[in-house]
TIDORO-572023 format. One record per residue (C-alpha): y, z, x. Coordinates in steps of 0.001 Angstrom, whole numbers, padded with zeros to 6 digits, always signed. Example, Ala and Ser with C-alpha at 12.3 -4.5 7.8 and 13.67 -1.06 7.14 Angstrom:
<guvos>
-004500+007800+012300;-001060+007140+013670;
</guvos>
This chain:
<guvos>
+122869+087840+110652;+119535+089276+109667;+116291+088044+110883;+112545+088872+110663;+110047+087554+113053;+106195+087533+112835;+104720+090864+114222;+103216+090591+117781;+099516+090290+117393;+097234+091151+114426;+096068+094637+112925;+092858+095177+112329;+092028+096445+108775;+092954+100313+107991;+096102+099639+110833;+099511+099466+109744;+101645+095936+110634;+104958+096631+111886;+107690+094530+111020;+111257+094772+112773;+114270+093355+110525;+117227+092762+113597;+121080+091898+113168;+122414+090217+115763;+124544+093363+116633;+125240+096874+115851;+127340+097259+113211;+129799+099843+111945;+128567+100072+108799;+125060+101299+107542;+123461+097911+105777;+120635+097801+103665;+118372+095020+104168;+116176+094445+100741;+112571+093084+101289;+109304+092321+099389;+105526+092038+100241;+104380+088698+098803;+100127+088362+098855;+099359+084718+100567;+096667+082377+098818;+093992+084839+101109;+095186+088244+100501;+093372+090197+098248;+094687+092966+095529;+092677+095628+097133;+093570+094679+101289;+097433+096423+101302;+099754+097751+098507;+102620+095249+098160;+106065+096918+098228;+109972+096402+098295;+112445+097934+099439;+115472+098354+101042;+114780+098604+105174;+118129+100537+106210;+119981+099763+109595;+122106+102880+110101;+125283+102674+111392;+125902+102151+115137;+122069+100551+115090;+121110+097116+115162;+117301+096984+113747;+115021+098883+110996;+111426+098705+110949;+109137+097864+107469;+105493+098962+107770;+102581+097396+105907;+099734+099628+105239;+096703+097650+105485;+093191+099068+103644;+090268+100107+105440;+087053+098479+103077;+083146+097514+103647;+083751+094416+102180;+082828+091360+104769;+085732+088802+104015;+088297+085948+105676;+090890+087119+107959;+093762+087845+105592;+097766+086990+105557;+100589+087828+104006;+104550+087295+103890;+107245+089991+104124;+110373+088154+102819;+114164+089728+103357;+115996+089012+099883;+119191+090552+099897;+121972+092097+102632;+124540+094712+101675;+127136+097080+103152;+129756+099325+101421;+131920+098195+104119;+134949+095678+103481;+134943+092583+102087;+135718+091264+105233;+132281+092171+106451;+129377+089950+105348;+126030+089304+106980;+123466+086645+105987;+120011+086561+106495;+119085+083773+109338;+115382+084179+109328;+114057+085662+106325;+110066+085775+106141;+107346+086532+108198;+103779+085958+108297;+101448+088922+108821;+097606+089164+109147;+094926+091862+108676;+092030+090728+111218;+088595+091577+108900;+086873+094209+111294;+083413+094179+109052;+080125+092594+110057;+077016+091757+108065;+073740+091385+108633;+070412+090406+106822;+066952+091437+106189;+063636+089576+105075;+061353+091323+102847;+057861+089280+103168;+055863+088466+100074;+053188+091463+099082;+051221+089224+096835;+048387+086614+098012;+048349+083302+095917;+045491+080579+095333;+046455+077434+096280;+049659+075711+094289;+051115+079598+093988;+054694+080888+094907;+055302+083296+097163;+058581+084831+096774;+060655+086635+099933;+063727+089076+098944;+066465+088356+101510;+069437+091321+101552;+072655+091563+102872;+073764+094845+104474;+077254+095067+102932;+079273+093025+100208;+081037+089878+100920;+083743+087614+099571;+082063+084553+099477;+078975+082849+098885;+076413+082934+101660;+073658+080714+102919;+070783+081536+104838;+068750+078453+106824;+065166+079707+107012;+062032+078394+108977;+058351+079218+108371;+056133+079901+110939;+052254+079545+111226;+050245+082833+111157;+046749+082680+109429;+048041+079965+107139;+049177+076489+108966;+052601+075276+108109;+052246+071409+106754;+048605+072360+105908;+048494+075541+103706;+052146+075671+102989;+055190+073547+102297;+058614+073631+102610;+058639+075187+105511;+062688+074924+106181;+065038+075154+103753;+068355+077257+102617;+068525+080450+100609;+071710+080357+098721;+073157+084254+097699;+076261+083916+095328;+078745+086747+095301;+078334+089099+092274;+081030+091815+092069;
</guvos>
């Protein structure tokens, strides 16, 4: 029979994920074991490049390997998984000769290597009393998901509760692609 267990460990984005399709013995025969690279609820189009195949086990041999490419981007995002899912076992030897597929999908996962960071532009303008002062907070690199930044103000030559209000709160940054 043909199985395919989870890799050992995770890749790191830009890595290739190894995945080793065994038979429970060498055979006599070469036999092609047909697979395909299904995305997971997390994956993303642009993370690896989904593929099928055959993955051959020559004769005399009892394993082939499938390799998942993984892509290298700048984009801060969830760690990511996938399935690789054997769909069909063949040989051009006899009849006789069959073997069935005892384990046929496994999970892989591209670790997201990116980190982001953020920076807070203070206000230029001066304001009479009532005005708005408005601060520009930036990310460093893109994200996949909305992010929320908890702020506190601190007292300089204005006093916090006396000359300004609010002086906690949440800056909200949707994603815009």
């Amino acid at each position: 029979s043909a199985r395919i267990p989870d890799p050992k460990g995770w890749r790191d984005e830009g890595a290739p994920l190894y995945f080793t399709v065994s038979l429970s013995y060498a055979v006599g025969s070469t036999v092609w074991v047909n697979y395909t690279v299904l995305r997971d609820g997390t994956a993303s189009g642009d993370d690896f490049t989904p593929d099928f195949g055959p993955c051959v086990v020559l004769e005399g041999e009892a394993s082939c390997t499938i390799t998942v490419v993984s892509e290298l981007d700048e984009i801060v995002e969830q760690n990511e998984t996938f399935h690789v899912a054997l769909t069909r076992v063949f040989t051009v030897a006899s009849s006789d000769f069959a073997v069935s597929i005892d384990r046929g999908t496994a999970l892989g996962t591209i670790v997201d290597d990116d980190d982001v960071s953020f920076s807070i532009v203070g206000a230029t303008d001066t304001v009479a009393g009532g005005g708005v002062l408005v601060f520009t907070v930036s990310l460093t690199k893109r994200v996949s998901t909305d992010v929320s930044v908890r702020f506190v103000l601190e007292s300089g030559t204005a006093t916090v509760g006396a000359d300004v209000e609010n002086a906690t709160g949440t800056a909200a940054m949707a994603v815009v692609f």
